[in-house]
TINUZA-207657 format. One record per residue (C-alpha): residue number from 1; x negated, y, z negated. Coordinates in steps of 0.02 Angstrom, whole numbers. Layout:
{i:NUM c1:X c2:Y c3:Z}
...
END
This chain:
{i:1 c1:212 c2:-5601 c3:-1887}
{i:2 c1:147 c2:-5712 c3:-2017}
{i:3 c1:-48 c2:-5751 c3:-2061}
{i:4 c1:-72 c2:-5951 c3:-2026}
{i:5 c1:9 c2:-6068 c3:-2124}
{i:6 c1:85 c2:-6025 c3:-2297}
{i:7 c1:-33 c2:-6102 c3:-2423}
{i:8 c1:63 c2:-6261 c3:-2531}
{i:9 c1:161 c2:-6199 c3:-2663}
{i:10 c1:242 c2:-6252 c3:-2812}
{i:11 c1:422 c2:-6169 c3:-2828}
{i:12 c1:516 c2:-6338 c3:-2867}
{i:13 c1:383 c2:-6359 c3:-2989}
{i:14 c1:377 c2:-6217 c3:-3073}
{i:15 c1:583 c2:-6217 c3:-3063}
{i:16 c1:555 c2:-6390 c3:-3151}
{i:17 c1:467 c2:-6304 c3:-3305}
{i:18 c1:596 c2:-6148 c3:-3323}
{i:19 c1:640 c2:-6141 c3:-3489}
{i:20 c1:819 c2:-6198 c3:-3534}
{i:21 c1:945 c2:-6059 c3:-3602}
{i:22 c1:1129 c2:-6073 c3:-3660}
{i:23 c1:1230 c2:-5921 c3:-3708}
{i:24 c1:1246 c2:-5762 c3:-3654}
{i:25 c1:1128 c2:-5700 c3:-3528}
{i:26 c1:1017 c2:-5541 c3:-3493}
{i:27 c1:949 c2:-5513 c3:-3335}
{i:28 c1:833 c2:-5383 c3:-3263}
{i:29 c1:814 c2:-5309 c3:-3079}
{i:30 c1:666 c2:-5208 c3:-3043}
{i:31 c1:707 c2:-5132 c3:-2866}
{i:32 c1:629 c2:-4966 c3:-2756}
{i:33 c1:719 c2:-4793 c3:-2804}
{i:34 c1:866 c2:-4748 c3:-2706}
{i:35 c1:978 c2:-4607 c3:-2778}
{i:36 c1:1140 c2:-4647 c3:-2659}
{i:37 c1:1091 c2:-4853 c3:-2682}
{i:38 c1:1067 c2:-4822 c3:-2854}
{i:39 c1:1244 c2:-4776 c3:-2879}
{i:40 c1:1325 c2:-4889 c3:-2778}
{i:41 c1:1226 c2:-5042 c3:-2851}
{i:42 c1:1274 c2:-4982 c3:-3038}
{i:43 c1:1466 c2:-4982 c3:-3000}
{i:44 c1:1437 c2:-5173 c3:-2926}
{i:45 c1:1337 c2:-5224 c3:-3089}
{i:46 c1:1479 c2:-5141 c3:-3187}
{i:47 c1:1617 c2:-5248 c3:-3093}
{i:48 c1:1512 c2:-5414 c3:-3090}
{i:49 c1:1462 c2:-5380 c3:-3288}
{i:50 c1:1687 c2:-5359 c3:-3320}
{i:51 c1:1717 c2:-5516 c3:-3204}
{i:52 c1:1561 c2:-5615 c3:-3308}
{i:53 c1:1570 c2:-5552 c3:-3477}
{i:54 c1:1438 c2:-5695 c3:-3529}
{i:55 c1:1296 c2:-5580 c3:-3420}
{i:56 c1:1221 c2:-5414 c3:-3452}
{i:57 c1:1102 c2:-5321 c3:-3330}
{i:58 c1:972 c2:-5190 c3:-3364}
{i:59 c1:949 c2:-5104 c3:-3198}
{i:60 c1:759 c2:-5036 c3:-3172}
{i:61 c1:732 c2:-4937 c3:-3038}
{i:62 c1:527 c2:-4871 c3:-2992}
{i:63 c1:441 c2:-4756 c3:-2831}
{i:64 c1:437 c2:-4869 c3:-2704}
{i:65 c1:252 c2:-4853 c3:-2669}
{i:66 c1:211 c2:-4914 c3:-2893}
{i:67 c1:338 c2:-5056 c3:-2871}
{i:68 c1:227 c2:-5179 c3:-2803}
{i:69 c1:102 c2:-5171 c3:-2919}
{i:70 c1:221 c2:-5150 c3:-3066}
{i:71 c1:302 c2:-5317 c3:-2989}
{i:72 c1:134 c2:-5400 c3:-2996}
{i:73 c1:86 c2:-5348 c3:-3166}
{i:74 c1:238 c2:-5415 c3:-3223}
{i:75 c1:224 c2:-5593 c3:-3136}
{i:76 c1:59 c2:-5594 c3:-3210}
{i:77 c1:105 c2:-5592 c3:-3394}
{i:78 c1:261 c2:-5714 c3:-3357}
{i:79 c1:375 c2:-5569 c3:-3409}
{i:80 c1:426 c2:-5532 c3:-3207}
{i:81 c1:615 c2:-5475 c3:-3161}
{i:82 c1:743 c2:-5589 c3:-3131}
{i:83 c1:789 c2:-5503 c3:-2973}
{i:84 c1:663 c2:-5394 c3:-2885}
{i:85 c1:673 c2:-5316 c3:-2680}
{i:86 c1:511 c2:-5247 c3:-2589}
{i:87 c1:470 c2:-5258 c3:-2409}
{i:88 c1:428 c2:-5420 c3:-2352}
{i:89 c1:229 c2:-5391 c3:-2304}
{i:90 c1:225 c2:-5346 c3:-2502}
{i:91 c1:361 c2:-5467 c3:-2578}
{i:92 c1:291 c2:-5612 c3:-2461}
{i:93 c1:142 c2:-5664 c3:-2569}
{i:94 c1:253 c2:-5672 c3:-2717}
{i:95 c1:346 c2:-5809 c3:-2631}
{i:96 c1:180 c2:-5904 c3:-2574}
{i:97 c1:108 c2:-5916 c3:-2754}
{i:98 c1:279 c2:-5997 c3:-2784}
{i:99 c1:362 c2:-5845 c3:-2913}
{i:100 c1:523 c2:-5847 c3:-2811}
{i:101 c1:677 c2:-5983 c3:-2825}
{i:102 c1:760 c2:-6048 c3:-2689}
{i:103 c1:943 c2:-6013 c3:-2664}
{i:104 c1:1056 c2:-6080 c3:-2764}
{i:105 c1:1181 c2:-6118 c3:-2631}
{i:106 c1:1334 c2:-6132 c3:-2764}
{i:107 c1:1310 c2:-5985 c3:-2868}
{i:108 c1:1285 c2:-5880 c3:-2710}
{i:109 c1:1465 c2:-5953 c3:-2635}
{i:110 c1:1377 c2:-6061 c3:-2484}
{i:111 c1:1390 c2:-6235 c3:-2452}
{i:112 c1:1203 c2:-6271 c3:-2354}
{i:113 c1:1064 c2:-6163 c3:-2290}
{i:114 c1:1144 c2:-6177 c3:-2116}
{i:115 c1:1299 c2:-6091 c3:-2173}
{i:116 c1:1176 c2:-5931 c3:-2242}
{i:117 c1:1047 c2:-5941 c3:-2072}
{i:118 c1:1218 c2:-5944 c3:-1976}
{i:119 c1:1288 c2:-5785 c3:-2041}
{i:120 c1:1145 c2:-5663 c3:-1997}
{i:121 c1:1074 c2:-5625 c3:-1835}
{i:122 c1:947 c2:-5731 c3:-1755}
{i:123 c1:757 c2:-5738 c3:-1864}
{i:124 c1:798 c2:-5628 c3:-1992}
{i:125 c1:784 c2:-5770 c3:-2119}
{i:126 c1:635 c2:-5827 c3:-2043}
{i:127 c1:508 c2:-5744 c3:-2181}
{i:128 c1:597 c2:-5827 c3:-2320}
{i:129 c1:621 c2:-5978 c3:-2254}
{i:130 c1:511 c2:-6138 c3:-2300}
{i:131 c1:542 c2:-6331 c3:-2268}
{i:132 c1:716 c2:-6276 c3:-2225}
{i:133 c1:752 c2:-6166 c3:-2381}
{i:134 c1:786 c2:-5991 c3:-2396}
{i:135 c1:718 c2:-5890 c3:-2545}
{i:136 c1:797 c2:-5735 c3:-2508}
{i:137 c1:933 c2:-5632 c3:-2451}
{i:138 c1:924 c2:-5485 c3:-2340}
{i:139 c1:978 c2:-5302 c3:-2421}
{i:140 c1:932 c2:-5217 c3:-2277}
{i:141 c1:811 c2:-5219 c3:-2109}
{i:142 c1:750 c2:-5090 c3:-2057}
{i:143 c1:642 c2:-4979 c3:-1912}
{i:144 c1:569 c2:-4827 c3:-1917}
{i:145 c1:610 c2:-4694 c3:-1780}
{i:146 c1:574 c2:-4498 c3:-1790}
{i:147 c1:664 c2:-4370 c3:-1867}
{i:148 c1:659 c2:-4211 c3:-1762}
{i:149 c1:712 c2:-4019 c3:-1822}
{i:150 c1:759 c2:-3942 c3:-1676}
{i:151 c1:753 c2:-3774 c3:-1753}
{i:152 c1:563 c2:-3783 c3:-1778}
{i:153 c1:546 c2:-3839 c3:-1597}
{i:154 c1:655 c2:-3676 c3:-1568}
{i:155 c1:550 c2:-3566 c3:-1652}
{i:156 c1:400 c2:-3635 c3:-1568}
{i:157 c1:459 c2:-3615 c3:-1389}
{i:158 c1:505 c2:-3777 c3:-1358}
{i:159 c1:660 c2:-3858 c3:-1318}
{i:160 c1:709 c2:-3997 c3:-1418}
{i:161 c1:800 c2:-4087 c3:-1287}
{i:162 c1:671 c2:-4104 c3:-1153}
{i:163 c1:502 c2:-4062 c3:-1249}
{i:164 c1:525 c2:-4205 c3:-1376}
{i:165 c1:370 c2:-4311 c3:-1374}
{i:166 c1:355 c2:-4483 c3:-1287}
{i:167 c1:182 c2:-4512 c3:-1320}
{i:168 c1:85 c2:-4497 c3:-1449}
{i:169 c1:-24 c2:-4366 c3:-1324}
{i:170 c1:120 c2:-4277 c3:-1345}
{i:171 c1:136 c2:-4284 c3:-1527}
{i:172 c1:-36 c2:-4210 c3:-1553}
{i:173 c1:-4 c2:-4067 c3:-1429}
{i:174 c1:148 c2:-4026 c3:-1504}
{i:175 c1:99 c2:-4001 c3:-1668}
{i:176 c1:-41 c2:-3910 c3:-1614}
{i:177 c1:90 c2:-3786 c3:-1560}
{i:178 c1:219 c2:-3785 c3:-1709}
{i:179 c1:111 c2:-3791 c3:-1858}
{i:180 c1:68 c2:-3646 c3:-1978}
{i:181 c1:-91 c2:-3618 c3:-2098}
{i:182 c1:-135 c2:-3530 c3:-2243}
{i:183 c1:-315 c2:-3521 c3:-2199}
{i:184 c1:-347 c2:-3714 c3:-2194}
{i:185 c1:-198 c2:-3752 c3:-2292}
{i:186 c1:-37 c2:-3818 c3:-2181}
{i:187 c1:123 c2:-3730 c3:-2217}
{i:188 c1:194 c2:-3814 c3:-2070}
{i:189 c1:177 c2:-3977 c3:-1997}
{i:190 c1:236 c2:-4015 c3:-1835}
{i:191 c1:235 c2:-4214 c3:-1862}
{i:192 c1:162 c2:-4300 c3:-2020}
{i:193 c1:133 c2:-4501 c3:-2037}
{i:194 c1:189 c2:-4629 c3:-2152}
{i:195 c1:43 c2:-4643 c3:-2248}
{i:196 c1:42 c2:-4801 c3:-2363}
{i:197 c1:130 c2:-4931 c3:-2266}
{i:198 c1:3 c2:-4937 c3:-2130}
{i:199 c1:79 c2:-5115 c3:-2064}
{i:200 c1:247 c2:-5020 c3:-2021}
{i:201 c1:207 c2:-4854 c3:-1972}
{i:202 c1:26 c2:-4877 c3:-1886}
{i:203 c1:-27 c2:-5024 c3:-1850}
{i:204 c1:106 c2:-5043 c3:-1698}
{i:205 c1:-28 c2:-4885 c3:-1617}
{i:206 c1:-157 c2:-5009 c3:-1603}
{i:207 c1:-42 c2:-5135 c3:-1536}
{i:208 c1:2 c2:-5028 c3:-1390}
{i:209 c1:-192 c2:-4982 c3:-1364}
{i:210 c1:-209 c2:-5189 c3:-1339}
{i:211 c1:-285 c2:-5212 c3:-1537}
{i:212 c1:-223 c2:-5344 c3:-1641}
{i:213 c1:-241 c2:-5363 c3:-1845}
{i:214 c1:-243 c2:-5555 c3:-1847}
{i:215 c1:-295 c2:-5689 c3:-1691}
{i:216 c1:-124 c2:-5784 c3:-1638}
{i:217 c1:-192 c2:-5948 c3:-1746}
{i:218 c1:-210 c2:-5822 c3:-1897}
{i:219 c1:-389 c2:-5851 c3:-1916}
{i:220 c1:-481 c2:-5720 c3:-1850}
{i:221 c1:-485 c2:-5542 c3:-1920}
{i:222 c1:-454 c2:-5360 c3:-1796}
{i:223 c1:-432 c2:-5389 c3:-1640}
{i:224 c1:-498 c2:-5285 c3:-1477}
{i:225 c1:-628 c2:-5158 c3:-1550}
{i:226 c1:-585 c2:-5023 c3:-1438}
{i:227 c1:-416 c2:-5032 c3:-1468}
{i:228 c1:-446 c2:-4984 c3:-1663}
{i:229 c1:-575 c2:-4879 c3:-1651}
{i:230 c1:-478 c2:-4772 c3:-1517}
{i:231 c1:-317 c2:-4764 c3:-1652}
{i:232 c1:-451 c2:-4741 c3:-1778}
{i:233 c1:-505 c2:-4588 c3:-1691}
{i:234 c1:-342 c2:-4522 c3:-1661}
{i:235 c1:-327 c2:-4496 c3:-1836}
{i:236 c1:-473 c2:-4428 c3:-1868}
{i:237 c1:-423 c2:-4286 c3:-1738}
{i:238 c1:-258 c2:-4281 c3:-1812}
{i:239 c1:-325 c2:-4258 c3:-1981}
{i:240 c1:-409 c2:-4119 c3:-2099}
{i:241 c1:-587 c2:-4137 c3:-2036}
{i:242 c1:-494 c2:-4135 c3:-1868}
{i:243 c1:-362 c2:-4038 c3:-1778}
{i:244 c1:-288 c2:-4017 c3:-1961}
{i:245 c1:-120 c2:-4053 c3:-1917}
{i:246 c1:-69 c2:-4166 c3:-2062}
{i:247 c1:-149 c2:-4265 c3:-2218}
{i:248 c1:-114 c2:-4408 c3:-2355}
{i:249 c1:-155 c2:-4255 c3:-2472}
{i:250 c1:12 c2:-4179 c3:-2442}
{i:251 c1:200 c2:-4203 c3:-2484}
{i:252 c1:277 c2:-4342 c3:-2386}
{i:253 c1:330 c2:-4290 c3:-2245}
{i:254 c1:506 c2:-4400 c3:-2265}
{i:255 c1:523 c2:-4297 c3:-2449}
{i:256 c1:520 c2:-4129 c3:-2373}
{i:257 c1:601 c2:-4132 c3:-2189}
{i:258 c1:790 c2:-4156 c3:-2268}
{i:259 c1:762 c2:-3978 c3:-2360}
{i:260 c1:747 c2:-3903 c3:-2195}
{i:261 c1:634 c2:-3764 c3:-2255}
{i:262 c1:537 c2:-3717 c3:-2100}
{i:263 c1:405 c2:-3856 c3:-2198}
{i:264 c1:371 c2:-4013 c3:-2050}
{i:265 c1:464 c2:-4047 c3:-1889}
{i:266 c1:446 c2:-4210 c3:-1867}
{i:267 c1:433 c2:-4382 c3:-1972}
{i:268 c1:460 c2:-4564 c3:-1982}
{i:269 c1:589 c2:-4643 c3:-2085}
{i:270 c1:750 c2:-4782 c3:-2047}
{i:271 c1:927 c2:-4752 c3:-2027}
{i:272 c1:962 c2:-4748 c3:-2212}
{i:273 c1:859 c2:-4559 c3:-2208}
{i:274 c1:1029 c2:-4500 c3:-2152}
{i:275 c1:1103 c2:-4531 c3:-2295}
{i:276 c1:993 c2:-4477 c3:-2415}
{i:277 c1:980 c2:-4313 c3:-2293}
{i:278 c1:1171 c2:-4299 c3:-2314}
{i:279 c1:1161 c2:-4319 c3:-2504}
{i:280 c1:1007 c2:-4213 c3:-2539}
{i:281 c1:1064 c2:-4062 c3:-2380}
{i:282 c1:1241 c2:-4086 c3:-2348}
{i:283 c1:1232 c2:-3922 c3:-2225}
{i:284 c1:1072 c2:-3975 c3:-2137}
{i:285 c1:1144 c2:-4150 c3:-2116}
{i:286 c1:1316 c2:-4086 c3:-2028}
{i:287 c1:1237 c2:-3986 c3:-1926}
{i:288 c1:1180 c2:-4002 c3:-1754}
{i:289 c1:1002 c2:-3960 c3:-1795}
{i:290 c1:916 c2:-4112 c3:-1811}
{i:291 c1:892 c2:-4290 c3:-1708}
{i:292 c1:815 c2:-4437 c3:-1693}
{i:293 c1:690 c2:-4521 c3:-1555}
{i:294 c1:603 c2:-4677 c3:-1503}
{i:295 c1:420 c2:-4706 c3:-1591}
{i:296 c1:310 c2:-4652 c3:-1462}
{i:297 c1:193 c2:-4744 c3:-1346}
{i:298 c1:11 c2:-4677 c3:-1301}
{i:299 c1:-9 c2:-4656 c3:-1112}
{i:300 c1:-45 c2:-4805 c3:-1018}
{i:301 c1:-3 c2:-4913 c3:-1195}
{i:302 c1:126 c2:-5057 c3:-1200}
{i:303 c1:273 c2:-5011 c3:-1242}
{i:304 c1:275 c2:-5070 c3:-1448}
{i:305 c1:391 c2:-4984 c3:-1555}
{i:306 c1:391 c2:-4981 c3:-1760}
{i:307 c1:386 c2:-5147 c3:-1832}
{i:308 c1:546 c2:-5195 c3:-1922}
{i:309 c1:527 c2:-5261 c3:-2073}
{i:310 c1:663 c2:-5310 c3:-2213}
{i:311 c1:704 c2:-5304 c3:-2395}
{i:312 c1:758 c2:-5446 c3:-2467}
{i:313 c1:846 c2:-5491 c3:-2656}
{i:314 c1:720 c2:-5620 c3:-2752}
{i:315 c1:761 c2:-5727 c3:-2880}
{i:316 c1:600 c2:-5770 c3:-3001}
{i:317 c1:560 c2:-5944 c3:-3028}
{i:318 c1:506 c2:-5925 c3:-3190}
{i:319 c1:658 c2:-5918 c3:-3272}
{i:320 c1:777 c2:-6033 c3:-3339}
{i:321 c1:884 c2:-6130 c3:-3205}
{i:322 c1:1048 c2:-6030 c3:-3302}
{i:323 c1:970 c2:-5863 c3:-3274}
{i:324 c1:923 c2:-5935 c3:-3090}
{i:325 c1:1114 c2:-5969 c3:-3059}
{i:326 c1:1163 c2:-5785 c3:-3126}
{i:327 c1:1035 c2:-5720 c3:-3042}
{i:328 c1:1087 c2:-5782 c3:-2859}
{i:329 c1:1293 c2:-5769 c3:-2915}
{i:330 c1:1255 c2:-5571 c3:-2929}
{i:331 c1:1144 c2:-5538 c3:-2783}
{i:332 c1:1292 c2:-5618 c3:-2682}
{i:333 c1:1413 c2:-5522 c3:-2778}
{i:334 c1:1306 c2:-5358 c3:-2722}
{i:335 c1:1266 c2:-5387 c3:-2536}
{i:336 c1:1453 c2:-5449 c3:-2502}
{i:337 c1:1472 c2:-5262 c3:-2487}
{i:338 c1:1359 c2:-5243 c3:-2325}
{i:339 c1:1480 c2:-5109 c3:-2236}
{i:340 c1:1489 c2:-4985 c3:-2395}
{i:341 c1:1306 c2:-5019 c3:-2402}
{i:342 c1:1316 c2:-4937 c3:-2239}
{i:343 c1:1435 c2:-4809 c3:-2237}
{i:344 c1:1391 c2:-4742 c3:-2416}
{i:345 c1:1171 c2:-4764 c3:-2411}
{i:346 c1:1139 c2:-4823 c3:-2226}
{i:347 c1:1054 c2:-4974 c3:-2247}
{i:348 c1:1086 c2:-5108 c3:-2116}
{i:349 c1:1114 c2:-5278 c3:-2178}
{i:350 c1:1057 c2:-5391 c3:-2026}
{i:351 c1:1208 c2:-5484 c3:-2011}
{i:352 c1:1323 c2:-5515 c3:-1848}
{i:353 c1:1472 c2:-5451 c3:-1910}
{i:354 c1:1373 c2:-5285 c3:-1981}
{i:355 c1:1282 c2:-5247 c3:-1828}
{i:356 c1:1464 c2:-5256 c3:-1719}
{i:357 c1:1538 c2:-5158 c3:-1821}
{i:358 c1:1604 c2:-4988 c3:-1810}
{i:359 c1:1539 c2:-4929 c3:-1936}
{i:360 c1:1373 c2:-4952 c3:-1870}
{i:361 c1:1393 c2:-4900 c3:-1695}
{i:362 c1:1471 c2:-4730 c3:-1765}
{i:363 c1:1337 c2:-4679 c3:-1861}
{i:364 c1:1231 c2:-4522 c3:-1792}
{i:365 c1:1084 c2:-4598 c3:-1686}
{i:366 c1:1100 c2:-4783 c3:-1742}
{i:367 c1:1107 c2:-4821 c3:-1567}
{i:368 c1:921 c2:-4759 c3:-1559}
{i:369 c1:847 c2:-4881 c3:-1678}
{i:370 c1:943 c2:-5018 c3:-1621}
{i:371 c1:865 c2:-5000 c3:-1453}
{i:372 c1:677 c2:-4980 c3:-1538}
{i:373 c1:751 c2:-5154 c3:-1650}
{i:374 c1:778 c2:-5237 c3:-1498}
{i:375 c1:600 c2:-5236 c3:-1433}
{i:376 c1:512 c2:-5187 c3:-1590}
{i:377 c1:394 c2:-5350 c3:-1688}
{i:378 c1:435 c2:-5398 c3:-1867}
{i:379 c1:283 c2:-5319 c3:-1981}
{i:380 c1:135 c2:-5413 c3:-2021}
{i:381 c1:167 c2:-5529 c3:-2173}
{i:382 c1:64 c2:-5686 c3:-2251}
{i:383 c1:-16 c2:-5735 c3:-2435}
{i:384 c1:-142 c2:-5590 c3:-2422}
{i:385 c1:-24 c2:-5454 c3:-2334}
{i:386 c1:-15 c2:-5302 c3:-2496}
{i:387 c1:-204 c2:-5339 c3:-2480}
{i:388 c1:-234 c2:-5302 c3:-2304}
{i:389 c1:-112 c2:-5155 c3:-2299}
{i:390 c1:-223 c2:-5060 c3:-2416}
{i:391 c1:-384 c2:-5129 c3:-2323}
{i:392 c1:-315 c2:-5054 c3:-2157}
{i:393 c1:-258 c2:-4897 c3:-2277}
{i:394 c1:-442 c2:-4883 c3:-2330}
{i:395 c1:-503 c2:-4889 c3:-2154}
{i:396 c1:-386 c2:-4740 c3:-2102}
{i:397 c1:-392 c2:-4634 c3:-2239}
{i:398 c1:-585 c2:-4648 c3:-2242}
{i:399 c1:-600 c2:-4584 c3:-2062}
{i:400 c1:-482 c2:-4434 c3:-2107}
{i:401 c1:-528 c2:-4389 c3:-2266}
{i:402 c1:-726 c2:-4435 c3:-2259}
{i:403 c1:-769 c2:-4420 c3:-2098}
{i:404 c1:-815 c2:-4608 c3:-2100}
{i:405 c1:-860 c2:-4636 c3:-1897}
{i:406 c1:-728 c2:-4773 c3:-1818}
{i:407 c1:-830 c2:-4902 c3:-1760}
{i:408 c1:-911 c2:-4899 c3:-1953}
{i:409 c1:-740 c2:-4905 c3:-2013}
{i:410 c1:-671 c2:-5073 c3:-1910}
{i:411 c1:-838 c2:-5159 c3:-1948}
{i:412 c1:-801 c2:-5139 c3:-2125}
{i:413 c1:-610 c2:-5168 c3:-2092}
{i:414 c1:-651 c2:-5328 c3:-2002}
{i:415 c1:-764 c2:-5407 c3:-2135}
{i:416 c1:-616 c2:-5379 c3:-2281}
{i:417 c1:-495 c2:-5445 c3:-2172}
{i:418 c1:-596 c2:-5572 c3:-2141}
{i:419 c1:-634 c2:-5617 c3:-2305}
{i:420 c1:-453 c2:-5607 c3:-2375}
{i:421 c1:-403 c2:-5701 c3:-2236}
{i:422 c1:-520 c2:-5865 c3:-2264}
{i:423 c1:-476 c2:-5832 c3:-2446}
{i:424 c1:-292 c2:-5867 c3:-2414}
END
């Protein structure tokens, strides 16, 4: 979903002033940590640096939840990458101040912008696409499902195979029954969110309760009270100065389920958690202890899953048109690897060929997220969408961790929203 119209931008223009260069060329990529992708994308670097020896690349890698603002700094001072990757609510406003190049169709080995639409499944371009160019190319799309340890759910009573929870009724009642304090300090959490990337991992609650962050014509600001104040409360209940079943004060959820220490049941993450689960617990991950579910629904809600959202390879504007051409000859160099991608990190490039593959379809559980992809919404993006992810972050965290009262929280949600919205 995208906020309005993109605002006028000046990417030729700014192409147009890239310095000139001639020689040999450095470039930089600044992209999310990944141990497994890591790897893989060093031994591609290392073939494409033998096959060019005129190019050199300095690989950067930074926590996924710094990069955006490190990428912003940097764009700031004109000293930004020449390739960077972040989700597309946070890389989108890069591409509407006009920091990101179009691609160059001949150093990425296409003949039009048809040819590139043509070869991925249907809309994924659709965020990076203006006046009929595309300014980026997909490394992976993904959707969050849950992660389930069916040992904890053992230990508890329950039985993983027909106690799972379907609603998010059901998520609150379980953990209620599987988690363990140390006087008001959780040693076990039954289910934890995704805190920080609100417009993935909770917004699609108030979508099922009937809310809405933006109007359809992108205008107006938070949608259907009710609907946010009821998710709202929710997490207040859910929270310390609640039922205490989880916090933003503690470890990520995703960072401690793969250790399978008795620590959390249940948490959100895509397909590529598998791998990194195999890597960092090869014995947890080949065994039959663990599975994966649909996002829940609350009772009565529609039936919304976890927004997808992708990560796409950028190419920064400000550079010279040479660096430009390197740029886009190595990102196409890298993704033209989309089934080791897969089979060696588990990150789902979104084209045809990918998604019919075998490869795919024999992973554990990828047959659950496809069928949450299928119905699931692409994540709110526009010119002001970093902003309003840590607006609606503000607005949560302030009714778990401050005791701020709902209704007080979406009146002061609504008039930032608001605000950065007519600001756009």
């Amino acid at each position: 979903m995208v906020a309005g119209s993109m605002p006028v931008f000046a990417g030729g223009t700014q192409d147009a002033k890239a310095p000139k260069e001639t020689g040999p060329i450095e470039l930089t990529i600044w992209t999310h940590e990944d141990t497994n992708r890591k790897a893989l994308e060093e031994k591609y670097i290392a073939e494409f640096m033998t096959a060019n020896p005129n190019i050199t690349v300095k690989y950067v890698t930074y926590p996924s939840d710094k990069i955006q603002d490190i990428v912003q700094t940097g764009f700031a001072a004109k000293n930004g990458p020449d390739i960077f990757n972040m989700e597309i609510q946070k890389a989108y406003p890069f591409l509407a101040e006009g920091f990101v190049a179009p691609v160059d169709l001949a150093a990425a080995g296409y003949k039009s912008y048809k040819e590139i639409e043509n070869s991925y499944m249907a809309g994924m371009l659709g965020p990076v696409t203006v006046d009929g160019k595309i300014y980026g190319l997909p490394l992976e799309l993904t959707n969050w499902c849950i992660y389930l340890n069916k040992k904890i759910f053992r230990d508890a009573g329950l039985d993983p195979d027909k106690d799972y929870p379907k609603t998010w009724e059901d998520v609150m009642t379980l953990s209620e029954k599987i988690v363990k304090r140390d006087g008001q300090i959780i040693t076990r959490r039954g289910f934890d969110f995704r805190y920080g990337d609100y417009l993935i991992s909770w917004l699609p609650m108030v979508e099922q309760l009937g809310g809405k962050l933006v109007s359809d014509d992108g205008k107006k600001a938070i949608i259907n009270d009710a609907a946010w104040i009821k998710a709202l409360q929710y997490m207040a209940d859910f929270g310390p100065n609640g039922k205490n079943l989880g916090s933003p004060t503690y470890t990520a959820a995703r960072k401690v389920f793969d250790n399978d220490k008795n620590e959390i049941a249940m948490h959100l993450s895509g397909l590529y958690q598998e791998q990194r689960m195999a890597t960092a617990n090869p014995d947890f991950y080949n065994s039959k202890d663990w599975m994966v579910i649909p996002y829940p629904t609350f009772k009565g809600g529609k039936p919304v899953p976890n927004t997808y959202y992708g990560h796409y390879y950028m190419v920064n504007s400000q550079v010279s048109a040479a660096r430009q051409q390197a740029a886009w000859k190595l990102v196409a160099y890298m993704l033209g690897h989309g089934e080791e991608y897969l089979s060696k990190v588990a990150l789902v490039q979104p084209t045809k060929a990918l998604f019919d593959s075998a490869t795919f379809k024999n992973m554990p559980y990828s047959n659950v997220f496809k069928a949450d992809l299928e119905k699931a919404p692409i994540v709110y993006y526009g010119a002001s969408s970093l902003l309003i992810n840590n607006l609606v972050k503000e607005a949560v965290e302030s009714v778990m961790l401050q005791k701020t009262a709902p209704e007080k929280a979406v009146e002061t949600l609504r008039t930032k929203v608001q605000q950065a919205l007519d600001e756009q």
